[in-house]
VOBA-1610 file (N, C-alpha, C; in pm, whole numbers, padded with zeros to 5 digits, always signed):
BEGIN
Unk+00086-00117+00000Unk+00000+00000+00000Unk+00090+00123+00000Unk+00030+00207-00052Unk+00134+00329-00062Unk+00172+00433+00061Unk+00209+00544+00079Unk+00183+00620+00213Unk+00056+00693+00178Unk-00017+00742+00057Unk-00150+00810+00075Unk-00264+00671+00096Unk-00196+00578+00111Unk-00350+00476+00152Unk-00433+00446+00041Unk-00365+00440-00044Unk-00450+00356-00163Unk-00347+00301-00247Unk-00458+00182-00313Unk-00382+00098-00384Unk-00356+00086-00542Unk-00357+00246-00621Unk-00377+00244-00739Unk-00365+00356-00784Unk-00269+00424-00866Unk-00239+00524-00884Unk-00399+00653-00871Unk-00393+00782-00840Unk-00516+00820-00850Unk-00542+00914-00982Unk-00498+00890-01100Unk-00567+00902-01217Unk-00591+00796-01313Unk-00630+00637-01175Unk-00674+00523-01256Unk-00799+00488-01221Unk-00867+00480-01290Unk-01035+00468-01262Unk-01080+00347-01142Unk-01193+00352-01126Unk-01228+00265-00996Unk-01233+00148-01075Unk-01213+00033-01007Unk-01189-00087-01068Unk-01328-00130-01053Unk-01387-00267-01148Unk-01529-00313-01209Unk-01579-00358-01040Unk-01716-00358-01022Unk-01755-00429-00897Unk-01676-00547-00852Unk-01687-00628-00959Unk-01647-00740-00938Unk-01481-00808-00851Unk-01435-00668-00887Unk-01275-00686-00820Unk-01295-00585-00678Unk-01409-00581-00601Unk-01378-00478-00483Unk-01422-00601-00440Unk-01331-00587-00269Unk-01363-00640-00185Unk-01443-00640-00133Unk-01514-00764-00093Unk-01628-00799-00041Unk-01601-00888+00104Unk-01687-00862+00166Unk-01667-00913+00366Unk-01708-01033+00314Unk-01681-01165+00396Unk-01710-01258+00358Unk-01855-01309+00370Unk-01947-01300+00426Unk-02092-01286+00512Unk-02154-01195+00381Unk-02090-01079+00265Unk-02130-01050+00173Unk-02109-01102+00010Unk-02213-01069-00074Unk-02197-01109-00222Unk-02276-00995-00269Unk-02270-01036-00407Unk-02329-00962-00529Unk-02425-00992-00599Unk-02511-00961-00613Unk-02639-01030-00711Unk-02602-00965-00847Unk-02557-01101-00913Unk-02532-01071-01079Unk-02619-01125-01183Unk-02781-01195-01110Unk-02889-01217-01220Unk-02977-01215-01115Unk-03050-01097-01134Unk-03169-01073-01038Unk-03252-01156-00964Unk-03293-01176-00807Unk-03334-01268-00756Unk-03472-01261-00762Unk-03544-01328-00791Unk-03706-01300-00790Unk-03776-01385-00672Unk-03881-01352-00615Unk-03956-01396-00515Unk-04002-01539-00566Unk-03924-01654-00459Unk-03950-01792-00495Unk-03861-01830-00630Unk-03785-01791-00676Unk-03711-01845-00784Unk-03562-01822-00757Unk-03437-01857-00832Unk-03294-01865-00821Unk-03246-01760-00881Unk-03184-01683-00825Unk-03100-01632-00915Unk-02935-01576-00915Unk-02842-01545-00911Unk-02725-01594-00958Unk-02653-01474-00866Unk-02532-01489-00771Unk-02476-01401-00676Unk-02352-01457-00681Unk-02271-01315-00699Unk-02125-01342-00669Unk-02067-01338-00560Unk-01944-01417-00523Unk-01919-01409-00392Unk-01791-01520-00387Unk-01697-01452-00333Unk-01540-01478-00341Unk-01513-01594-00494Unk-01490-01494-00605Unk-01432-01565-00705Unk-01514-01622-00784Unk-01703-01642-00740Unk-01727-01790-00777Unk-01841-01720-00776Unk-01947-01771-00848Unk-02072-01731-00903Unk-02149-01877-00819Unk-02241-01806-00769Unk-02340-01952-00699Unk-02491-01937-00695Unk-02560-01987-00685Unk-02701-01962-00726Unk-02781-01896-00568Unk-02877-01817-00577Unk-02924-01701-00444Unk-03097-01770-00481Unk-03140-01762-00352Unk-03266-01743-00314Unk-03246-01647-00184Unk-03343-01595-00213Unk-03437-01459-00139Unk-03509-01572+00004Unk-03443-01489+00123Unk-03448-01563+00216Unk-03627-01532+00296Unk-03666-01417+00237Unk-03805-01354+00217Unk-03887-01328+00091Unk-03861-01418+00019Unk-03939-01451-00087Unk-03957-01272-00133Unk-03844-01224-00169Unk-03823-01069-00181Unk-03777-01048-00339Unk-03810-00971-00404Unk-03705-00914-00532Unk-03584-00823-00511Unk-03466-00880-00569Unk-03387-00858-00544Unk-03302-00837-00675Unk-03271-00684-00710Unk-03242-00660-00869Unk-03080-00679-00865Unk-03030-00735-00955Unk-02913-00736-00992Unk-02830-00627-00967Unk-02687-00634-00951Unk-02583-00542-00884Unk-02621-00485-00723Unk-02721-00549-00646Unk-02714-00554-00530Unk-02627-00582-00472Unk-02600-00548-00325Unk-02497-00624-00232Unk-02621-00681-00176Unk-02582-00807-00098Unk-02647-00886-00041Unk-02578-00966+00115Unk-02608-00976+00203Unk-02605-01068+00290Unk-02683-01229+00279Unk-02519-01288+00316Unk-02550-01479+00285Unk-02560-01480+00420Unk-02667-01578+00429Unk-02747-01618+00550Unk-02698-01768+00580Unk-02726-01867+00483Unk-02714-01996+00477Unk-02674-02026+00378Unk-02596-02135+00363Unk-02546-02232+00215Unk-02629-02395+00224Unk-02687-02401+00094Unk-02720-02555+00129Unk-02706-02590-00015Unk-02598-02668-00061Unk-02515-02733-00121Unk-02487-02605-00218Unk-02512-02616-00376Unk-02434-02475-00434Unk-02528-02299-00379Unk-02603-02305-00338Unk-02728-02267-00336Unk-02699-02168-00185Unk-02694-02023-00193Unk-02712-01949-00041Unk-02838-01884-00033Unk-02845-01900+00095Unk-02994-01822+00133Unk-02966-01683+00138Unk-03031-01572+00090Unk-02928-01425+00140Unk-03050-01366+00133Unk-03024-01248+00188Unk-03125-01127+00232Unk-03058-00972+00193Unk-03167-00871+00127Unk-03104-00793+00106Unk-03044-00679+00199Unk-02975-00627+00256Unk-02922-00499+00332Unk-02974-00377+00330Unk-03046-00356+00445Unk-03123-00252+00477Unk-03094-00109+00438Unk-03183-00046+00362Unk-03104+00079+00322Unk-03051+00137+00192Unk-03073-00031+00112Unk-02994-00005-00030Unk-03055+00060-00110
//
């Protein structure tokens, strides 16, 4: 890291969602989650399939909180506020 505290010169643009760090307990919704159906969340490296832990819509490029994993499949909820 540099001494001004960042990691990238500052006349280089913000890097794609996909390369910011994410807490581990968080992901990304990269194919919109619909109420009662699957849909597709990123989360360390790896694309895995999301259900809506409240049968909620949940539009793509969300952040999301993973609740549960049950086999490829996390339960997540969206973050209050977004």
């Amino acid at each position: 890291m540099s001494l001004s505290g960042r990691d990238r010169p500052l006349n280089e643009p913000n890097p794609p969602l996909s390369r910011v760090f994410i807490a581990n307990n968080l992901a990304i919704v990269s194919d919109a989650i619909n109420p009662g159906q699957l849909g597709r969340v990123y989360h360390q490296a790896t694309y895995w399939f999301g259900c809506a832990l409240d049968d909620v819509y949940i539009p793509k490029g969300s952040i999301i909180e993973l609740v549960e994993r049950q086999g490829n499949t996390w339960l997540v909820k969206p973050i209050a506020g977004q």
